[in-house]
C-alpha atoms as one frame of an Amber mdcrd trajectory, in Angstrom:
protein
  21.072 -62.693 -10.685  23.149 -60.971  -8.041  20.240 -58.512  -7.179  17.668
 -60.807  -6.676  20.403 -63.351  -4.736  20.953 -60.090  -2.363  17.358 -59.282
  -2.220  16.764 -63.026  -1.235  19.433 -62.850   1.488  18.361 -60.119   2.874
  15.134 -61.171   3.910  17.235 -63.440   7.098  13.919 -64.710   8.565  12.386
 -66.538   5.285  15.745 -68.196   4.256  15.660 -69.566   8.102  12.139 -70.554
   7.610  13.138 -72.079   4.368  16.065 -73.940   6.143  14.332 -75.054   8.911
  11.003 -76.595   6.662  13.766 -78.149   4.571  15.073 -79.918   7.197  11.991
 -81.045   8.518  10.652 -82.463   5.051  13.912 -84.113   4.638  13.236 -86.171
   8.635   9.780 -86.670   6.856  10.407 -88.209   3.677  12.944 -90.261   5.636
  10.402 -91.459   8.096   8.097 -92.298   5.326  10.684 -94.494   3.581  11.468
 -96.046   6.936   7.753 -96.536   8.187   7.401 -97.777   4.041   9.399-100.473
   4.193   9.232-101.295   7.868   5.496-102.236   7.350   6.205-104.326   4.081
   9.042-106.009   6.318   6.691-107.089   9.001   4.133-108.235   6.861   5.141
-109.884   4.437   8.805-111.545   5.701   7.831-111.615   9.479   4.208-112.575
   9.120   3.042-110.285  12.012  -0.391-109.519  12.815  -2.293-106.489  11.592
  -2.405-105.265  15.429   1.301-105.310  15.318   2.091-103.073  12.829  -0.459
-100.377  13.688   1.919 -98.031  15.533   3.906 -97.906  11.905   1.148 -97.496
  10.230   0.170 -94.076  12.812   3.868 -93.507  12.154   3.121 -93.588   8.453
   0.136 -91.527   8.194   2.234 -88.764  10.382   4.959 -88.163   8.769   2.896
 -88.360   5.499   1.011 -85.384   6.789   4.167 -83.295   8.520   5.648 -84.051
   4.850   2.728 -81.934   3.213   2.459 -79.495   6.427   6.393 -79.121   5.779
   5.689 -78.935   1.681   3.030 -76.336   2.214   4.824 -74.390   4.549   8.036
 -74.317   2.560   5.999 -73.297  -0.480   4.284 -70.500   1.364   7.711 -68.485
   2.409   8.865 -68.857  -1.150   5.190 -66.928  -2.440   5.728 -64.340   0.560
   9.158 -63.567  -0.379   8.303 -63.266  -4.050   5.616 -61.112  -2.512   7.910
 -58.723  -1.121  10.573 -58.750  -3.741   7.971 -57.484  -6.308   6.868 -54.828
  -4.000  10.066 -53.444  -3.726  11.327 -54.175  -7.520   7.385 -52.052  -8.644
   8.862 -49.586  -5.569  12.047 -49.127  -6.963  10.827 -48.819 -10.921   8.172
 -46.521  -9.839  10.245 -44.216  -7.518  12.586 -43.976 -10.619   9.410 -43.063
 -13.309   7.966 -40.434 -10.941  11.796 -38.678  -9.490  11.316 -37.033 -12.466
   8.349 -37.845 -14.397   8.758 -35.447 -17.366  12.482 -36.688 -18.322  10.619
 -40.091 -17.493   8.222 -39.575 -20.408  10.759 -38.518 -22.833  12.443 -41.699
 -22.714  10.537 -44.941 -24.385   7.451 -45.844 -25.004   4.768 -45.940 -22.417
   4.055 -49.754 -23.457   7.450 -51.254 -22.694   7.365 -48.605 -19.226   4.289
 -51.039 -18.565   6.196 -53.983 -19.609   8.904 -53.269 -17.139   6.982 -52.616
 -14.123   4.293 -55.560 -14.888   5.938 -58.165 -17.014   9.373 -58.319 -15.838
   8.550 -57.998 -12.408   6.094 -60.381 -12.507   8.822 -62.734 -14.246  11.248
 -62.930 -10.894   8.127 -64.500  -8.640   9.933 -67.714  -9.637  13.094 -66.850
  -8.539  11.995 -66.242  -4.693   8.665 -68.712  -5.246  10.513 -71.629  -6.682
  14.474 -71.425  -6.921  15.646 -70.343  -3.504  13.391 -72.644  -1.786  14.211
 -75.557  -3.540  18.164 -74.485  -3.989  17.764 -74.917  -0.101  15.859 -78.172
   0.015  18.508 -79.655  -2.494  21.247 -78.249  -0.301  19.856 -80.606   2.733
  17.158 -82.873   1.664  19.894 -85.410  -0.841  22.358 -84.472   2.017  20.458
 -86.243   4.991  19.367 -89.119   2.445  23.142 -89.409   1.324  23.878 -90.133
   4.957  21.596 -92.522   6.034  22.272 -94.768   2.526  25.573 -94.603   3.299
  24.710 -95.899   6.704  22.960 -99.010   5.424  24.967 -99.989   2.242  28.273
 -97.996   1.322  27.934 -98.805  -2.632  24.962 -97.195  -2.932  25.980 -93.974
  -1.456  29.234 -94.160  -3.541  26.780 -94.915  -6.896  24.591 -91.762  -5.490
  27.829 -89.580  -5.119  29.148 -90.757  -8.460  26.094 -89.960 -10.390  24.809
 -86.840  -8.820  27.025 -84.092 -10.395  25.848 -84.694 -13.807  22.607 -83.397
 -12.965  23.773 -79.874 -11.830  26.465 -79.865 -14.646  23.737 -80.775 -17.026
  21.715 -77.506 -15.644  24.749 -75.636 -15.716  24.462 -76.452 -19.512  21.165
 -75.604 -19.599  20.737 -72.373 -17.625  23.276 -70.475 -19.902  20.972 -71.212
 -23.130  17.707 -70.810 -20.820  19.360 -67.126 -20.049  20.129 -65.942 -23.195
  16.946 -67.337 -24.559  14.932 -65.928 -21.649  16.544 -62.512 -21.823  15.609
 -62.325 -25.350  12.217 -63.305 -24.899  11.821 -60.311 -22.209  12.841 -58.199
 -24.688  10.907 -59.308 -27.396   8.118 -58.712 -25.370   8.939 -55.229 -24.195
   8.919 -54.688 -27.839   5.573 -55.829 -28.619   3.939 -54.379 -25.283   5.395
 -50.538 -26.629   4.297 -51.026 -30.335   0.942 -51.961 -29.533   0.346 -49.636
 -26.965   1.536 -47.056 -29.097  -0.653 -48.085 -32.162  -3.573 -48.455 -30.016
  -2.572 -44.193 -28.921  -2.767 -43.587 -32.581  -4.977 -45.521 -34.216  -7.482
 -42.647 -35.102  -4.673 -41.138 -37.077  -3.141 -44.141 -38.536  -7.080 -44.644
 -39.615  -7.463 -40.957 -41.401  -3.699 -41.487 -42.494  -4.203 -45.388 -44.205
  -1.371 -46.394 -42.231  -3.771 -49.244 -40.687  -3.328 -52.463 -42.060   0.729
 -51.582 -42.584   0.395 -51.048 -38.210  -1.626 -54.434 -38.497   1.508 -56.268
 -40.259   4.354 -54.514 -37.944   2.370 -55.405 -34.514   1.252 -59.209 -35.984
   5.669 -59.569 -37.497   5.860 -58.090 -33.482   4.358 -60.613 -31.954   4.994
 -63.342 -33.941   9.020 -62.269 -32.743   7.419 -62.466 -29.093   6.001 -66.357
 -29.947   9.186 -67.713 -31.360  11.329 -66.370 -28.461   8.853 -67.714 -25.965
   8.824 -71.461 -27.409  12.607 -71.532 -28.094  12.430 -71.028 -23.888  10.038
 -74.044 -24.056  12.219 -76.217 -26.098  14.658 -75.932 -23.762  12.440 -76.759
 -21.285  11.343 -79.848 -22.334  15.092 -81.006 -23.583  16.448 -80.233 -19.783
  13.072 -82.344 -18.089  13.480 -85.384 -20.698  17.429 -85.075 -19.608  16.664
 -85.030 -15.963  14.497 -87.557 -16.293  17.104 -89.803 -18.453  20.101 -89.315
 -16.142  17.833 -90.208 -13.216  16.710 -93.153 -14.656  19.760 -94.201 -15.204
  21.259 -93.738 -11.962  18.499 -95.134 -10.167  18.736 -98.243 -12.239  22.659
 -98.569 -11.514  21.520 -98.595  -7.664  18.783-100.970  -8.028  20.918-103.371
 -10.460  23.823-103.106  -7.499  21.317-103.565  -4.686  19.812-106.697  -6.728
  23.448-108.395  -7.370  24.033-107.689  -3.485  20.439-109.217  -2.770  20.574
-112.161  -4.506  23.524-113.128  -5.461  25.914-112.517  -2.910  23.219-111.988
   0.412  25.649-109.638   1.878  22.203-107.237   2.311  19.455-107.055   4.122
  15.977-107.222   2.602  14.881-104.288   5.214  18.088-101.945   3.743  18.038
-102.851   0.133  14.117-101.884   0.038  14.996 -99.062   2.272  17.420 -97.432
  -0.305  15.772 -98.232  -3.225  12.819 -96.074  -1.727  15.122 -93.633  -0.752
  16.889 -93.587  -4.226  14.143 -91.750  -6.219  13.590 -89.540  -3.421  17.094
 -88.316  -3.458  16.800 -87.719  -7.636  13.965 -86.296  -7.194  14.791 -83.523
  -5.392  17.504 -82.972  -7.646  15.176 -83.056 -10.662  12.857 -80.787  -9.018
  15.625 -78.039  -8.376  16.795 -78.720 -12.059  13.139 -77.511 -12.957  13.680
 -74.652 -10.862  17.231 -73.626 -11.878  15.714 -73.265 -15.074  12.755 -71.033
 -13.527  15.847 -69.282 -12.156  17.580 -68.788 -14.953  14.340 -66.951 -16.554
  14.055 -64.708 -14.225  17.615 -64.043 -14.466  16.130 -62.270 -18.326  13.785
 -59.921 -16.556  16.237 -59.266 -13.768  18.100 -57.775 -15.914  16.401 -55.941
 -17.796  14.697 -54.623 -14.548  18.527 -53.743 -13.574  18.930 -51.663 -16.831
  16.143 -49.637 -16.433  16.936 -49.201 -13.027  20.907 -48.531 -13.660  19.826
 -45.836 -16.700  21.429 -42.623 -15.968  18.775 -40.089 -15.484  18.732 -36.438
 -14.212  17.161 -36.495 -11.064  16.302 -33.495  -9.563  18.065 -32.804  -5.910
  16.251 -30.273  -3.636  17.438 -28.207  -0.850  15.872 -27.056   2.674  15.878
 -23.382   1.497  12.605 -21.525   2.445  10.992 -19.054  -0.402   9.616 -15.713
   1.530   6.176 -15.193   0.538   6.268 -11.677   0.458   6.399 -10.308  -3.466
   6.721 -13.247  -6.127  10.950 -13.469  -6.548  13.059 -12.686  -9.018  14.508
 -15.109 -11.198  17.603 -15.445 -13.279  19.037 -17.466 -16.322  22.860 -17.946
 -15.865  23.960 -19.303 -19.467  21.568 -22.285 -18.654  21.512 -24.946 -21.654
  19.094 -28.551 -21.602  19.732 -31.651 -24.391  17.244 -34.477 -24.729  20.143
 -37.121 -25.208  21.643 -36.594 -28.336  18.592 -34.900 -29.827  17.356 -31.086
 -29.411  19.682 -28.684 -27.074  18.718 -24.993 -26.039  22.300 -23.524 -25.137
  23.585 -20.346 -23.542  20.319 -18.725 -22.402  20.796 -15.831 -20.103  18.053
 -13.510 -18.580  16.432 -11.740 -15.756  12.620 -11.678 -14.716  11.935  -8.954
 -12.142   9.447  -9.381  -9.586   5.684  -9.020 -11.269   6.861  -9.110 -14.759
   5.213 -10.448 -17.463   7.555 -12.040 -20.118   6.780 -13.776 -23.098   8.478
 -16.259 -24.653   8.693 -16.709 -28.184  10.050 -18.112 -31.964   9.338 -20.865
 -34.174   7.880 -24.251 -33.805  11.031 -26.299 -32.341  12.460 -23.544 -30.976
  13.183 -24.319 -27.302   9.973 -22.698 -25.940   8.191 -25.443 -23.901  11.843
 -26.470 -22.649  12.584 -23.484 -21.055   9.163 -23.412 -19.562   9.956 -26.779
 -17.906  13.447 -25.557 -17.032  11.614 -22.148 -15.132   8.857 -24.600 -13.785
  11.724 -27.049 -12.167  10.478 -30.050 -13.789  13.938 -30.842 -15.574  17.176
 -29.256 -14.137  19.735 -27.957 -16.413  22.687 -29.471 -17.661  24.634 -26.180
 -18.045  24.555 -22.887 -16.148  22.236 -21.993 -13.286  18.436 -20.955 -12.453
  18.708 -18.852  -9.586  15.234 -17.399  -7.524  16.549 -14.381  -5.524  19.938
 -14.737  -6.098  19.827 -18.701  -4.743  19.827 -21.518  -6.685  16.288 -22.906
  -7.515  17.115 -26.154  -6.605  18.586 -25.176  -3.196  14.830 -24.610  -1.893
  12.643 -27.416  -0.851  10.801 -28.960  -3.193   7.256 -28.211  -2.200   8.036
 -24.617  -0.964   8.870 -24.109  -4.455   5.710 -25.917  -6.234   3.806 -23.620
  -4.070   4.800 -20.730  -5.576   4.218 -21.817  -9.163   1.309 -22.639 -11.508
   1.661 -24.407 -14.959  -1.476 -24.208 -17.210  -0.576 -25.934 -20.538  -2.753
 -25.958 -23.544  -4.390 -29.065 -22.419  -4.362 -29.239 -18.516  -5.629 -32.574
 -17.320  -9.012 -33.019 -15.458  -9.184 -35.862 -13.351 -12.550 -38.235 -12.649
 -14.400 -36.678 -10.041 -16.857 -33.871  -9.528 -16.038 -30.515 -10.473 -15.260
 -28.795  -6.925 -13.155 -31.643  -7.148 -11.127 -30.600  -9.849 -10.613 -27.417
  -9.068  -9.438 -28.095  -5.606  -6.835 -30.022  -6.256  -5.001 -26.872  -7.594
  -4.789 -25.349  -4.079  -2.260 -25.750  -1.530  -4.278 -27.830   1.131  -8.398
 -28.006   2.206  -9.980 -24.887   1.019 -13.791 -24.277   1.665 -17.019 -24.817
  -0.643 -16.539 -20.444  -0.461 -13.401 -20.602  -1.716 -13.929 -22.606  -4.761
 -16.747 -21.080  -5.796 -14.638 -17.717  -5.786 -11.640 -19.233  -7.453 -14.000
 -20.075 -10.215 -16.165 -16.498 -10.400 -12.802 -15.169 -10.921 -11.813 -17.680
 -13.778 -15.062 -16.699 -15.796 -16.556 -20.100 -15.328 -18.934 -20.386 -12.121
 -22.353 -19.488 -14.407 -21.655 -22.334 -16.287 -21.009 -24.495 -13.342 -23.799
 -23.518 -11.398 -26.154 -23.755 -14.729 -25.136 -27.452 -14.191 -28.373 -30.241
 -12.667 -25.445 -30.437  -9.823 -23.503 -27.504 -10.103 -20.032 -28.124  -8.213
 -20.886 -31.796  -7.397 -21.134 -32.555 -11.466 -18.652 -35.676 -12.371 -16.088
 -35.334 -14.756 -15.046 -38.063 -17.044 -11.372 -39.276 -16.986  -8.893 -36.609
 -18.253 -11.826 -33.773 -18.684 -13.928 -36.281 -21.219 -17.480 -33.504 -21.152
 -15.409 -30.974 -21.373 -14.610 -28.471 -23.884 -11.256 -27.048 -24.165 -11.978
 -24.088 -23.208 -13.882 -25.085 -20.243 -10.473 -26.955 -19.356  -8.815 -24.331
 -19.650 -11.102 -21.983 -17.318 -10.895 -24.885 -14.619  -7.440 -24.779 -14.698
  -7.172 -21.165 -14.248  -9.751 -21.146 -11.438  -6.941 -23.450  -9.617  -4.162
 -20.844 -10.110  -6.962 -18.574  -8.455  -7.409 -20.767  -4.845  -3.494 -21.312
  -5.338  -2.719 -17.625  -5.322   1.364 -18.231  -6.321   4.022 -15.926  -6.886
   4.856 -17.256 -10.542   2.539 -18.495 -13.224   3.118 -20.633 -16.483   1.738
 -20.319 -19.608   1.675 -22.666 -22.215  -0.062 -20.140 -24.873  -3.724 -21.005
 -23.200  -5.922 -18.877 -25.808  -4.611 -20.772 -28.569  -7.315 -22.730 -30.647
 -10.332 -20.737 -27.890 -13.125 -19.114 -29.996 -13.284 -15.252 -29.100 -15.235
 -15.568 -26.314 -13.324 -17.467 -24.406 -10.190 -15.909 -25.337 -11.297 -12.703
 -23.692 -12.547 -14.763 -20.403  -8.877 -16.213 -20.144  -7.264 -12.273 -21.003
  -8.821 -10.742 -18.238  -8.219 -13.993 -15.853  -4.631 -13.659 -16.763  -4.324
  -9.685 -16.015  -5.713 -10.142 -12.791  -3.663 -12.513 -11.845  -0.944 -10.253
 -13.030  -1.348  -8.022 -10.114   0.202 -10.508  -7.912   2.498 -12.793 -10.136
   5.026 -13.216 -12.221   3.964 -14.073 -15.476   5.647 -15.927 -18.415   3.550
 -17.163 -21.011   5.187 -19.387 -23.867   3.385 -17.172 -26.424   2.280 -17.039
 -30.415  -0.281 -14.214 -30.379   0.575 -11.147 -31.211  -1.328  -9.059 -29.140
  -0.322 -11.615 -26.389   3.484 -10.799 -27.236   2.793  -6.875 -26.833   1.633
  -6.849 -23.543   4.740  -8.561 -22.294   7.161  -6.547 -20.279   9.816  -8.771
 -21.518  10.333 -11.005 -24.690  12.648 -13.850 -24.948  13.002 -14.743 -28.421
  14.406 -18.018 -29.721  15.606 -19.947 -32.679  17.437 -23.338 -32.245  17.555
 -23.378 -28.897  20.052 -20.354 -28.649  18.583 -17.042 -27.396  19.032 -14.848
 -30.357  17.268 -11.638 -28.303  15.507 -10.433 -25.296  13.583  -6.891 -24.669
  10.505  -5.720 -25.627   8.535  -5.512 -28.663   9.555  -2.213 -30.062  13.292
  -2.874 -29.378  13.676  -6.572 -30.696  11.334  -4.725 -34.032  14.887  -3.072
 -34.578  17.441  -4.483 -33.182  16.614  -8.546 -34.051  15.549  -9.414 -38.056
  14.245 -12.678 -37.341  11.776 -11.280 -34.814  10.893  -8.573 -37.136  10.396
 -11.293 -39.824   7.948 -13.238 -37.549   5.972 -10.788 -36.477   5.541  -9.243
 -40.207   4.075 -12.993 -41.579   1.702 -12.704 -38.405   0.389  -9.580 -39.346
   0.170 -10.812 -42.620  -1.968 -13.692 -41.294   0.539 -16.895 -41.421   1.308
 -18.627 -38.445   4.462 -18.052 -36.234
């Protein structure tokens, strides 16, 4: 609750607005009392003429409509602020998620991500829509009624005073179950949002696998949790409204029951006052009611608040850049200073130390597991190290600006991502800024893929479905290296690209890659043999620990477990 209080605060010229429309509805629902009972008075004990009371009844009909100007206005600052304050919360989540958007995507499931930035930050609009407004109307609304009951009749305002803290104490009941029971509805449906999504990513597996209908039961025992949380929140509800409603009751019938005994028995009352309070009366519970309501609104949103704050608060390893400034004249040389990377309290690669020379090509190699694809994201800059150094010409990579770096490298994975749009599209967006129609059409000639394109009905201009849907993965793969081509950088990143290609296109990508070799630095995470010959330098792992580096003929003698790989690929396993 204290971050949304502050973020409340903070916005100075809504909590004035608030204020000031609070004050003016309270003048209003005074007048209306007052104009109320002043017409009743003059008709009915003064017997005046209906020509007589027609500047109460303008009266009347004027503060009636500055009471729902005044409502409407009130309401509307409360929806702007809860306006802003999701902005910022979907800001601040989002910032967080895309710092660092690979140590992002190793943390949770993509449904409860979702959860957080739509559910739970939909959850505080009634914080800022409904409980600061009306924690400011209650603060001068009963206030300004107290004070002009206890100008007409001093009982009443002592039977007001008297009966009024039960209501907040009774919320202050209330709002510690309504938290607990709100924060575990959240999280119940965090839960339910990341199972499904993730079945829904599987299901063609779970399908071939059987696993369906034992999904079906863990997602249906999911959100049945999600139900049951959500109507123990509504049983709470609707045992705090039927309290309000009792305790109001109640007091209002003390006042009238005072007022009547005052009246009538002892006439030491007015008619004009005693109606005028007992109009008042409900008015003044009322608002009280209404901001028990919205304590408990409060109190929900207190459930995604936090959980909002804890996935905000998460330690993460953000990644820090410099101002340095790469010179673009021959790609730089980059070093491993005992560098080691854990995923939490899972898989670590420890202690790896090496040097890549200036238009090398180095391979990178060992078992499934190994470390490979970490220490391509560790050279790429996408996760920093938690040990040791990375340093690009004898600076540390992180001391350069962010984008001067990215402009240097390329990562092609085994399945780069193609986004919808045409073609020329596509293969722009791997450059570094507007390139021409020319330029494209090179970058592709040189990637082995412009017949193809231009065998197309519209050639460059052809769409391409969502995430390269059309495409085979080859033909992803040749788009993506056509981008390296407009690019042009210093260092390149391979994710073993040929793997899975028919022949074909295997050769296409070799030569792509060796001519791209004459101006980069190469390292390819690799599994090929032939692939892992060609390499000027091999990094070999196991475990995460760097059990050799040289080339192919030296780790053949010097490392068994290299030896031992290499021997089942030539005798056709897999590495």
């Amino acid at each position: 609750m204290k971050h949304l209080s502050k973020q409340a605060f903070a916005n100075r010229r809504g909590i004035m607005l608030l204020v000031l429309t609070s004050v003016l509805l309270g003048a209003t629902i005074i007048g209306q009392s007052y104009f109320f009972v002043a017409v009743v008075d003059r008709i009915f004990l003064d017997q005046q003429a209906f020509h007589e009371i027609v500047p109460l009844l303008i009266g009347l009909l004027s503060v009636l409509a500055g009471r729902t100007l005044f409502t409407w206005l009130n309401g509307r600052t409360g929806v702007k602020m809860a306006t802003k304050a999701k902005q910022h919360y979907r800001r601040l989540v989002i910032r967080k998620f895309s710092r660092n958007p690979v140590q992002s995507s190793l943390q949770g499931q993509s449904g409860r991500k979702v959860s957080v930035l739509m559910d739970a930050v939909d959850e505080i609009d009634g914080y800022f829509s409904s409980y600061i407004p009306q924690m400011i109307q209650t603060a001068i609304i009963p206030l300004m009624i107290l004070i002009v009951v206890f100008t007409e009749h001093l009982y009443s305002g002592l039977i007001m005073v008297i009966t009024a803290p039960f209501i907040p104490l009774f919320m202050a009941i209330i709002g510690i179950m309504t938290k607990n029971k709100s924060e575990e509805q959240m999280e119940k449906l965090s839960a339910f949002s990341g199972k499904f999504l993730d079945t829904l990513q599987g299901l063609t597996t779970l399908k071939l696998f059987g696993r369906s209908k034992q999904q079906q039961s863990e997602i249906e025992a999911s959100s049945l949790g999600f139900r049951d949380a959500t109507m123990e929140v509504l049983k709470v509800a609707f045992v705090s409204s039927l309290m309000l409603e009792f305790i109001s009751m109640l007091s209002i019938g003390l006042i009238a029951l005072e007022i009547a005994i005052r009246l009538v028995v002892y006439e030491s009352i007015s008619f004009f006052s005693a109606f005028f309070i007992l109009v008042l009366a409900p008015e003044f519970y009322l608002t009280l009611k209404e901001f028990g309501s919205a304590f408990h609104t409060g109190r929900g949103s207190s459930g995604a608040a936090a959980q909002l704050t804890d996935e905000l608060e998460k330690e993460d390893e953000d990644i820090h850049w410099g101002d340095g400034i790469i010179e673009e004249q021959d790609p730089p040389e980059i070093e491993l200073n005992q560098v080691g990377f854990r995923y939490g309290e899972g898989f670590a690669i420890q202690s790896i130390q090496a040097e890549i020379p200036s238009r090398s090509q180095v391979a990178i190699v060992g078992k499934s597991g190994a470390g490979k694809t970490t220490l391509l994201h560790l050279f790429a800059g996408l996760v920093k190290p938690e040990e040791g150094a990375i340093k690009v010409n004898g600076r540390p990579l992180f001391s350069y600006q962010e984008k001067e770096w990215f402009n240097q490298v390329s990562y092609i994975s085994q399945h780069p991502y193609l986004f919808s749009g045409t073609i020329a599209e596509n293969i722009a967006i791997g450059g570094r800024g507007q390139h021409s129609f020319e330029e494209i059409r090179s970058a592709a000639e040189k990637a082995g893929i412009a017949p193809l394109i231009e065998s197309l009905e519209h050639g460059y201009d052809t769409p391409v479905g969502e995430a390269g849907r059309g495409l085979s993965g080859g033909e992803k793969q040749r788009l993506a290296i056509a981008r390296t081509f407009l690019k042009q950088p210093s260092i390149i990143l391979f994710d073993e690209p040929t793997t899975g290609l028919d022949l074909k296109t295997e050769r296409i990508l070799q030569h792509s890659i060796e001519e791209l070799a004459r101006t980069a630095t190469i390292i390819t995470v690799a599994h090929r043999l032939h692939t892992i010959k060609k390499a000027d330098q091999i990094l070999f792992l196991e475990n995460g620990h760097l059990k050799g580096s040289g080339t192919h003929e030296s780790l053949m003698t010097t490392v068994p477990e290299y030896k031992a790989m290499v021997n089942v690929q030539q005798g056709g396993g897999s590495a």
